[in-house]
C-alpha positions as CSV (number, residue, x, y, z in Angstrom):
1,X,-21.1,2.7,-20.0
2,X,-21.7,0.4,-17.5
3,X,-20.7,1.0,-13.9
4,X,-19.9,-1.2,-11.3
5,X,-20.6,-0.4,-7.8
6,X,-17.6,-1.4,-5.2
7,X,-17.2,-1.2,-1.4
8,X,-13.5,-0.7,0.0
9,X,-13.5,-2.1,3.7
10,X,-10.0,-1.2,6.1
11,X,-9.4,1.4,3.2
12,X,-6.8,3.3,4.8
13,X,-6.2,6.3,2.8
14,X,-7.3,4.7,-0.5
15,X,-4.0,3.3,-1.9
16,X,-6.6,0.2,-3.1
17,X,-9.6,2.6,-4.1
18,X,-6.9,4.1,-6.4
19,X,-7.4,1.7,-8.9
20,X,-11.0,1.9,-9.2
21,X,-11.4,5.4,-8.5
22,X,-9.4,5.9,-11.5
23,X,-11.1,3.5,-13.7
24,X,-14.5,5.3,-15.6
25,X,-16.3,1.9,-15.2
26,X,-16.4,2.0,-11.6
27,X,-18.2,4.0,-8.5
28,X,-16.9,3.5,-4.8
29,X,-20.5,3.4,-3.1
30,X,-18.6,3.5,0.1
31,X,-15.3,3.0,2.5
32,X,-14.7,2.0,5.7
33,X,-11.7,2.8,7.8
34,X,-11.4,3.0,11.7
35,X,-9.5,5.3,12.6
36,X,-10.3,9.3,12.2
37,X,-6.8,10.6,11.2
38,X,-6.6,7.7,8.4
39,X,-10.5,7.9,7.3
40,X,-10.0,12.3,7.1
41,X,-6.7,11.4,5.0
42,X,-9.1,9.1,2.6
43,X,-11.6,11.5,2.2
44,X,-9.0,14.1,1.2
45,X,-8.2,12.2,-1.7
46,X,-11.6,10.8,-2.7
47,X,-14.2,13.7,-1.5
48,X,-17.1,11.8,-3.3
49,X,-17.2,8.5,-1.8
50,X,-19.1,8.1,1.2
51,X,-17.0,7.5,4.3
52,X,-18.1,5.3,7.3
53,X,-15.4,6.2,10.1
54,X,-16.1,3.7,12.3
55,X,-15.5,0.2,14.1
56,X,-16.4,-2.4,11.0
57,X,-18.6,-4.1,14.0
58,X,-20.7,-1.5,14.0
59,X,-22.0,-1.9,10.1
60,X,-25.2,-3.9,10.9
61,X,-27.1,-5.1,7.3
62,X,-29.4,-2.4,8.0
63,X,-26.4,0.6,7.6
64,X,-25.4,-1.0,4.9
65,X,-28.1,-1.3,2.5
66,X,-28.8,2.5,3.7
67,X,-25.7,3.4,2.7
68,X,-25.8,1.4,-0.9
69,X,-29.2,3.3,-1.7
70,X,-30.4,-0.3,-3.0
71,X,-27.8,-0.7,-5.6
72,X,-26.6,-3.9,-6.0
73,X,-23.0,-4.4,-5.4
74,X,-20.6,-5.9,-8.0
75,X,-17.3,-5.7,-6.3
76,X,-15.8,-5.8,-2.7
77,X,-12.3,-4.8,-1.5
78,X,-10.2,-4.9,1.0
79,X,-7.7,-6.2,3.6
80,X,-8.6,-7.0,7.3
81,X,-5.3,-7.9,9.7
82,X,-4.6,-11.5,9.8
83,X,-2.6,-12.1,12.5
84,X,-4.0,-15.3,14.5
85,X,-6.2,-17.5,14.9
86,X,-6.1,-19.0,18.3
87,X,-7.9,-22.0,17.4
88,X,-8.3,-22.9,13.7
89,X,-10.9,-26.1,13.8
90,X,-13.4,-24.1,16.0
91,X,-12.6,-20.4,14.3
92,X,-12.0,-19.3,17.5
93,X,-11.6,-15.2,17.1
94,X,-9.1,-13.4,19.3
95,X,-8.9,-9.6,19.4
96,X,-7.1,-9.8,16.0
97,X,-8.3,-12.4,14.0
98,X,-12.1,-11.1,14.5
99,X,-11.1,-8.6,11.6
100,X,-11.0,-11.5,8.9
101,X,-14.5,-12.8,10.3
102,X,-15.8,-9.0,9.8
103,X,-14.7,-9.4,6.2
104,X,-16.8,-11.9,5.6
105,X,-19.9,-11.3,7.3
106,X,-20.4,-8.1,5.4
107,X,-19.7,-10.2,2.0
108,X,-21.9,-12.7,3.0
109,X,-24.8,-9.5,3.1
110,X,-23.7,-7.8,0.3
111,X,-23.1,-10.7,-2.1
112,X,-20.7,-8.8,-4.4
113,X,-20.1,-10.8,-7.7
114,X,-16.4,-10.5,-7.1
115,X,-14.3,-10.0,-4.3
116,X,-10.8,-8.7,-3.9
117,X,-9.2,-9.8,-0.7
118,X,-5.3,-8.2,-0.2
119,X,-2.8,-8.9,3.1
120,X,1.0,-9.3,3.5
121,X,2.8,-11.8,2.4
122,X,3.4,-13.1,5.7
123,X,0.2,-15.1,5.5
124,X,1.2,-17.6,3.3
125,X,3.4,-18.9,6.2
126,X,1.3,-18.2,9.3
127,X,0.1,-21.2,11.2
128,X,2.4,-23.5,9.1
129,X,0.1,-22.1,5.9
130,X,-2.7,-23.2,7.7
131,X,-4.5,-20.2,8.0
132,X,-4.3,-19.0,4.6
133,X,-6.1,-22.4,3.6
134,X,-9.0,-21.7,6.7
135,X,-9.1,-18.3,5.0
136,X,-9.9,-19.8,1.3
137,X,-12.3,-22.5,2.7
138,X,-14.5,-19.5,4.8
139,X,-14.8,-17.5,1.3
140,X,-15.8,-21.3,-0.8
141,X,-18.7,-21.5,2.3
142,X,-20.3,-18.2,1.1
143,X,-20.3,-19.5,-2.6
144,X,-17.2,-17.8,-4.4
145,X,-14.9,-20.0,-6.4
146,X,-11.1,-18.4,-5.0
147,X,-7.7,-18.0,-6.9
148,X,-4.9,-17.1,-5.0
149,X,-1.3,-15.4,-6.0
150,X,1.8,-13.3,-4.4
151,X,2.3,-10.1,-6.2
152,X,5.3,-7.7,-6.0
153,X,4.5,-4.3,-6.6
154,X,8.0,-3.7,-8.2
155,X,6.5,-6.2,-11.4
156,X,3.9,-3.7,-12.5
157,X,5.9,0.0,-12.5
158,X,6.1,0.3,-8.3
159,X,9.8,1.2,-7.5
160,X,9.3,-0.9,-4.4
161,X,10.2,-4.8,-3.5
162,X,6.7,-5.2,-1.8
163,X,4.5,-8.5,-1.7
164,X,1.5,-8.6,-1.2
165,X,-1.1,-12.1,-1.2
166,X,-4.1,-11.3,-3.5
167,X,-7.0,-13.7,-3.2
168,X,-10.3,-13.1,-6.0
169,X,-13.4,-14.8,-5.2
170,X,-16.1,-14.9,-8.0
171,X,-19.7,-16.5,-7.6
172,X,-19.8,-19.6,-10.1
173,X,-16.8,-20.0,-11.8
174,X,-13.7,-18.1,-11.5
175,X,-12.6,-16.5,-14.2
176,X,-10.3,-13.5,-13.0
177,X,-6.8,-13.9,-14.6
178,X,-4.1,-11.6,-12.7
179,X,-2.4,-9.1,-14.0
180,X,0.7,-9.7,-16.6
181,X,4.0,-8.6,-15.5
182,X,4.7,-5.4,-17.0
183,X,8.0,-4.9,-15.6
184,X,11.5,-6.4,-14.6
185,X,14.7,-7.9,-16.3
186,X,13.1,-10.5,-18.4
187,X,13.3,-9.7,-22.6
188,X,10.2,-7.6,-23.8
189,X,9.1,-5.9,-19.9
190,X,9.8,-2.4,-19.3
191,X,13.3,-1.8,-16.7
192,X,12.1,-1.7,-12.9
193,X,11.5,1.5,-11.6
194,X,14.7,2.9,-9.8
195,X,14.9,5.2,-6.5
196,X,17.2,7.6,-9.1
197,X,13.8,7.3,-11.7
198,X,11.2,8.2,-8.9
199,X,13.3,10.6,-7.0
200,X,15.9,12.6,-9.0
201,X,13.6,15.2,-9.5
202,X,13.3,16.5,-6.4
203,X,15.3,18.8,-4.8
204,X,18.5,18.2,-2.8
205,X,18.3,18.9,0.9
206,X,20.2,17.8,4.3
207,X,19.2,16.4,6.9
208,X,16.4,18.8,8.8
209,X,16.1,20.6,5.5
210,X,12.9,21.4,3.5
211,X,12.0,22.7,-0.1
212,X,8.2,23.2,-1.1
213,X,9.0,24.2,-5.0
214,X,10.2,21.8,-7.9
215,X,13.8,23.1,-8.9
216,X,14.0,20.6,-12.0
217,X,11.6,19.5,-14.8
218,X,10.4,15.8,-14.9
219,X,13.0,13.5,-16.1
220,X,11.0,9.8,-17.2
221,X,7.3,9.3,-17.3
222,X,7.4,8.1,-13.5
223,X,8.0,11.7,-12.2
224,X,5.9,13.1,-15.2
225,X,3.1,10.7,-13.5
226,X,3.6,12.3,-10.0
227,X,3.6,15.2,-10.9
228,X,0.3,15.5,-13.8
229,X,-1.8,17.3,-11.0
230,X,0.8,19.2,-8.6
231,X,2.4,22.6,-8.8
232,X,3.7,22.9,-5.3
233,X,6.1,20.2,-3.9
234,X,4.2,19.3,-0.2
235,X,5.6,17.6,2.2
236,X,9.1,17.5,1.4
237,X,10.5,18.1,4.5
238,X,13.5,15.7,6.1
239,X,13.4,14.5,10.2
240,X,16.5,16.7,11.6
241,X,18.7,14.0,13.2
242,X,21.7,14.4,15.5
243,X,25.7,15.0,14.9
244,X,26.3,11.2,14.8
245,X,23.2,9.6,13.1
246,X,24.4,11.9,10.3
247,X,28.1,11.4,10.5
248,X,26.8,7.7,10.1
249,X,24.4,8.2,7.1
250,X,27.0,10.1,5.3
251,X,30.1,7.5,6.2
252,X,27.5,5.3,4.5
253,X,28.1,4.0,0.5
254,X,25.7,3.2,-1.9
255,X,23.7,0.4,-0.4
256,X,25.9,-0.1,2.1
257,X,25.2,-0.9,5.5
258,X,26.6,-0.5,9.8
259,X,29.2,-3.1,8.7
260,X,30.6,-0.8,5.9
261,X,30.9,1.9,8.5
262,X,34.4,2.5,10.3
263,X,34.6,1.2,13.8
264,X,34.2,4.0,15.4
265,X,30.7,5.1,13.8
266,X,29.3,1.8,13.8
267,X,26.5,1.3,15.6
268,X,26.4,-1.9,18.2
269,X,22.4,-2.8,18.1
270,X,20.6,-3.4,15.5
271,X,20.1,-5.9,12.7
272,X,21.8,-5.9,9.4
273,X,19.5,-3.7,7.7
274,X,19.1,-0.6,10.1
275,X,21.0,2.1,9.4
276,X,21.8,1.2,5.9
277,X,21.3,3.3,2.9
278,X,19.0,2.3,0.2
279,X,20.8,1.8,-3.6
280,X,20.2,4.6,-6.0
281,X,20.1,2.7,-9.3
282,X,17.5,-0.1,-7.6
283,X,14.0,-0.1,-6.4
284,X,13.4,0.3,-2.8
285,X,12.9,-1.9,-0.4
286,X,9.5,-2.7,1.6
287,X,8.7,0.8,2.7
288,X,7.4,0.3,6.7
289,X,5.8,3.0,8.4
290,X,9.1,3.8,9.8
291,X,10.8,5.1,6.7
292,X,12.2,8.2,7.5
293,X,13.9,6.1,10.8
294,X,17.2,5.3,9.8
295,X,17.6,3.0,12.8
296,X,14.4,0.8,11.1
297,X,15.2,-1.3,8.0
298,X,17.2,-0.1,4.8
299,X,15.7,3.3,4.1
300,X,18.5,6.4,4.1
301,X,18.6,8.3,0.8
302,X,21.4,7.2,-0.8
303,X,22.3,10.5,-2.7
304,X,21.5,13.0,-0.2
305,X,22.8,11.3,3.2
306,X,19.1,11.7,5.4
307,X,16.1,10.3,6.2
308,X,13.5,10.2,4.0
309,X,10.8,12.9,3.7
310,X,7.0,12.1,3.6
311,X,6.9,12.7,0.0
312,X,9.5,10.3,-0.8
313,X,8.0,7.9,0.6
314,X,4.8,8.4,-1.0
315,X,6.5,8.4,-4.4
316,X,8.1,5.1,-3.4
317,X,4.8,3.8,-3.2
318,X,3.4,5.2,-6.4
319,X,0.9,7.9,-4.8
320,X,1.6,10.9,-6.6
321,X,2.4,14.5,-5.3
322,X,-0.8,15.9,-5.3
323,X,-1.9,13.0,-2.3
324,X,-2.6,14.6,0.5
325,X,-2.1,13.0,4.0
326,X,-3.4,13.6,7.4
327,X,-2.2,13.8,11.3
328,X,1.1,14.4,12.3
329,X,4.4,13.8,10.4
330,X,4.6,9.6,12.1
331,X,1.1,9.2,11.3
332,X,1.3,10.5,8.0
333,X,4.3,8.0,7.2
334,X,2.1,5.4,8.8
335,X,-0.5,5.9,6.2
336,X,2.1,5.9,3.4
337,X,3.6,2.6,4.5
338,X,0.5,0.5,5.2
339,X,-1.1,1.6,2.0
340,X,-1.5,-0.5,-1.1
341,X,0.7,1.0,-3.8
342,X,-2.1,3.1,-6.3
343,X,-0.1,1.6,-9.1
344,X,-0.7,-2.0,-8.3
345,X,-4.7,-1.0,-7.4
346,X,-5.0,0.2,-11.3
347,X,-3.4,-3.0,-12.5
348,X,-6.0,-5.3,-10.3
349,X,-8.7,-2.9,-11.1
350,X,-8.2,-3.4,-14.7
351,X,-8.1,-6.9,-14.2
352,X,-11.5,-7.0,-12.0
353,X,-13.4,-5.0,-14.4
354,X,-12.4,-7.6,-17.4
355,X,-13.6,-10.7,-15.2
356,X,-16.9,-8.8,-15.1
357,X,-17.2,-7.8,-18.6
């Protein structure tokens, strides 16, 4: 069987290695992630690839090829912050922007045949859509032929609204075809992936409560997925809020936000979306790393009244129950929400390793 050799650069805790570490025709040669909490958390999950905790700035062309062993690299991943440029003609880098640059300079020494370039959706609009268009034109200077396309990981089996801008590069012509829609409400795709289908599961608890043992068997092939390799429920514990936040989350219907609330719990700052409860019957929406805040976007537990645990919100991004996670309980959640979701991964993987075949 053929193997193809892959780099993951900003891997975070591997939500994008997923894919390919789960696929038999691939081998992670190495990742690279900056900070230590996130890099032990990624080496936790995927003990055999080599990690380089450090600044990407620091991977000169003679790290690299010691850390490849010679082997010629096939495929690289990955998504560098995009915030700014502070001056597009001249490429001008600013503490941010540099990252994007990075990306690059370590494709243009590794010549991959095939890259995989991932950021939020956001970037379509930045700079007026200039940038994404600088961004495409840098990657046809090193030689790759680039297709570009918005995702949503609720399409392929993700119980989450999340977008996410995937560019491919291939030397010579392009060829990668992204993947089909598997889900959604059209005629012939499977139903999206509810909060009630990823979560029912799990035990009930209030808010400040914990359980570390499953109390009911799996009830669909989504919980039957996050739970193939775990006997022990980890990380299922709920932030203990105050007398009010939780007279507020329980006041609180299904879906229903502050302005459903009676006067006298409503809250006077905010947007529209904090301290709203998520719909049971729906997929969720974008999980931030501030999840488990119920004063931070839509994301109360809409059967139980609380905030979220760190498990939920893993399963809400499709990393299942035997993930492990790293740091303390805000950095944990941190990882969880700026992680691709390991379901989307497999899909693009499957896609990549056709394109090469």
């Amino acid at each position: 069987m053929t193997k193809y050799n892959v780099i993951d650069l900003f891997a975070g805790v591997g939500g994008l290695s997923y894919g390919f570490a789960h696929n038999d025709h691939f081998r992670i040669l190495f990742a690279n992630e900056y900070e230590k909490d996130i890099a032990t958390a990624y080496t936790l999950n995927h003990p055999g690839v080599n990690m380089i905790n450090d600044d990407i700035r620091n991977l000169t062309k003679e790290r690299i090829q010691k850390a490849i062993g010679g082997k010629t690299v096939d495929v690289l991943v990955g998504g560098p912050p995009c915030q700014s440029y502070s001056t597009l003609g001249k490429r001008q880098m600013d503490d941010r922007a540099w990252l994007f640059e990075e990306y690059c300079r370590i494709l243009s020494i590794v010549k991959p045949k095939i890259f995989l370039f991932e950021n939020v959706s956001g970037l379509l609009s930045m700079q007026g859509g200039r940038l994404i268009e600088v961004i495409k034109e840098r990657f046809r200077e090193l030689g790759y032929e680039v297709k570009s396309q918005l995702l949503n990981a609720v399409d392929y089996g993700v119980p989450q609204y999340r977008e996410r801008v995937i560019l491919v590069g291939m030397r010579g012509k392009n060829i990668f075809e992204y993947p089909a829609q598997t889900h959604g409400e059209e005629k012939g795709l499977l139903p999206y992936v509810t909060l009630e289908d990823a979560l029912s599961d799990l035990p009930k608890i209030p808010s400040g409560g914990s359980a570390s043992k499953y109390t009911r068997k799996p009830k669909n092939d989504y919980q039957k997925f996050m739970r193939e390799n775990s006997t022990a429920l980890e990380e299922f514990v709920s932030p203990k809020n105050g007398a009010r936040l939780r007279a507020i989350m329980e006041a609180l219907p299904d879906g229903g936000s502050k302005e459903d609330l009676p006067k006298e719990l409503r809250p006077t700052s905010g947007y529209g979306n904090t301290y709203a409860k998520m719909w049971w019957k729906k997929p969720a929406p974008t999980m931030t790393r501030n999840f488990a805040t119920p004063s931070s976007s839509r994301c109360i537990h809409p059967r139980d009244s609380r905030s979220l645990t760190t498990r939920e919100g893993a399963r809400l991004q499709s990393f299942p129950d035997d993930y492990k996670f790293y740091g303390s309980r805000s950095r944990k959640n941190l990882e969880i929400g700026n992680a691709v979701p390991p379901l989307l991964s497999i899909a693009l993987a499957k896609q990549v390793e056709k394109a090469l075949k």
